[in-house]
C-alpha positions, 0 to 999 in steps of 0.5 A: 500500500501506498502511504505517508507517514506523519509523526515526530517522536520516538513513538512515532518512529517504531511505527514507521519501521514496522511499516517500512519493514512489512513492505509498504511503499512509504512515498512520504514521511511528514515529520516536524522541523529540525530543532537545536540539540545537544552541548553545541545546540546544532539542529538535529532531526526528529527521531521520525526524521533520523529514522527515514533518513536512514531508511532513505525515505523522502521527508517533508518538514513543514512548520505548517500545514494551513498553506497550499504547499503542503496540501500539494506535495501531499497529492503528489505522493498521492497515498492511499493513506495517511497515517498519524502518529504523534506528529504534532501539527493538526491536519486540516479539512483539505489534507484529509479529504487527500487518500482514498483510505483517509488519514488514520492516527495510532492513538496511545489510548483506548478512545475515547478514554484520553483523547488529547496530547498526553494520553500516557501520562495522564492514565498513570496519573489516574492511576488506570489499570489498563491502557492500549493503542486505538487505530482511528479514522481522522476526522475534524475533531480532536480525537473524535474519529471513529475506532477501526481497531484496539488493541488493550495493555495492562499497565505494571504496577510501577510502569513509568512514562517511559517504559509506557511509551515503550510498550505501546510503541511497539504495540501500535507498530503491530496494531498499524501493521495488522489493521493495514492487511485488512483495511478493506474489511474493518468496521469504524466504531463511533466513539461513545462522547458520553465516555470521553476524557481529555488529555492535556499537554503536561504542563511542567509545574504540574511535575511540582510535587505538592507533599500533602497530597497522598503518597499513591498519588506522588508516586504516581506523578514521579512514575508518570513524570520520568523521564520528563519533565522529572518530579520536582521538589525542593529541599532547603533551598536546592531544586531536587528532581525525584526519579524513583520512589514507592509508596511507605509507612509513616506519619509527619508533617507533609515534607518531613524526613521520617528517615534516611537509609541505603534503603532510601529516604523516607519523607511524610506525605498528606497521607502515609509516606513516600521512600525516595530512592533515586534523586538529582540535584541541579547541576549534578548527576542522579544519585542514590537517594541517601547519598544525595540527603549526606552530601546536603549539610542540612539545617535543623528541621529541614524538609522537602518542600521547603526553602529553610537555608542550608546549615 
């Protein structure tokens, strides 16, 4: 089959592997601009991008697609379908109206659950105990296409945004692959709106750590944060990003340390405790937790969340 493959990051590259590996003819690959990375800030492409240049696949890197431009180099791949995946730019009424098959987006959710930007990380934030990758026909709306294909996962007990976003990469590679052997004969599901919820963009200050909440639900925003944007906190007047931690016993004022050993740390929340395990003051590198606690000469009283001055 004859495709264009839009997308941006990483998750979106294991899917334009899987297609190019399966045989189809990927006469495109949209990705976004190239963007400064690196000590030498030097413009790098997108994975999506690094990838098709290795596969040596024509890419097509518009800022926008609200200009006739794109809308005709897309005819001239001429596709039998567009698919989408994590691409970052909303397609408009006149490009997909463009493939005979239409445009189909590998969504990290099973729709209509999470329709939005950051599906993944906000089912760990809710504390949801299944999640998966839906195939859907694009359509004008957000997310709001009808569902050609779903494929369920069950999400681990200390799952992280990461090791998520690995898992239904690869997921959505397989489902992609199978719903395009068969597009012929599969039934679009209109989405139940009834049923809906949103995804939002993380926005970074939701990564603060508020230590009155319960120790689930810090626990839940450090897993659901890492490898971005990190949880954050403070102790004494350092910025420190917590990047392993899991649920303890404990009673104290929210931030208080309870107890510090090569075990972790273990720091009073709204409800229980929370033992840190892994932690990164800026500047420095990550560490184990206890270590990081040693090398802070620490006033008396001092507590996470808070800006007492160091001793």
């Amino acid at each position: 089959m004859r495709l264009v493959f839009a997308g941006t990051p990483a998750f979106a590259s294991t899917a334009l592997a899987a297609l190019h590996a399966a045989g189809h003819d990927i006469a495109l690959v949209l990705t976004r601009p190239d963007k400064p990375a690196g000590r030498g800030m030097r413009l790098a492409p997108s994975d999506v991008g690094r990838i098709a240049g290795e596969l040596g696949i024509a890419t097509f890197k518009p800022p926008t697609l609200r200009d006739g431009a794109a809308a005709a180099r897309l005819r001239e791949a001429s596709p039998d379908v567009i698919v989408v995946a994590a691409y970052g730019l909303i397609l408009p009424a006149e490009i997909l109206a463009i493939p005979r098959h239409g445009c189909i987006n590998i969504h990290a959710s099973l729709l209509p659950r999470w329709r939005g930007a950051a599906p993944i990380q906000r089912a760990l934030l809710a504390g949801d105990q299944t999640t998966g990758v839906s195939i859907m026909q694009m359509d004008a709306g957000l997310d709001t296409g009808p569902v050609l294909m779903r494929a369920p996962y069950r999400i681990d007990d200390r799952e992280t945004g990461g090791s998520l976003t690995q898992a239904l990469a690869a997921l959505g590679a397989e489902t992609i692959v199978r719903a395009l052997a068969d597009i012929a004969s599969l039934k679009p599901t209109a989405q139940a709106a009834s049923e809906a919820s949103y995804a939002p963009k993380i926005d970074k200050a939701e990564a603060r750590i508020d230590w009155r909440a319960t120790n689930v639900a810090i626990d839940r925003l450090v897993r659901a944060f890492h490898p971005a944007p990190g949880a954050e906190t403070l102790l004494a007047d350092m910025p420190v990003k917590i990047w392993e931690a899991s649920p303890a016993e404990g009673v104290g004022t929210p931030g208080e340390i309870l107890a510090c050993d090569a075990s972790g740390v273990v720091v009073a929340c709204g409800r229980g405790a929370l033992r840190l395990v892994r932690a990164q003051r800026a500047g420095s590198k990550s560490m184990a937790a206890d270590a990081l606690l040693r090398g802070a000469r620490l006033a008396p009283g001092a507590r996470f969340g808070s800006a007492k001055s160091l001793a």
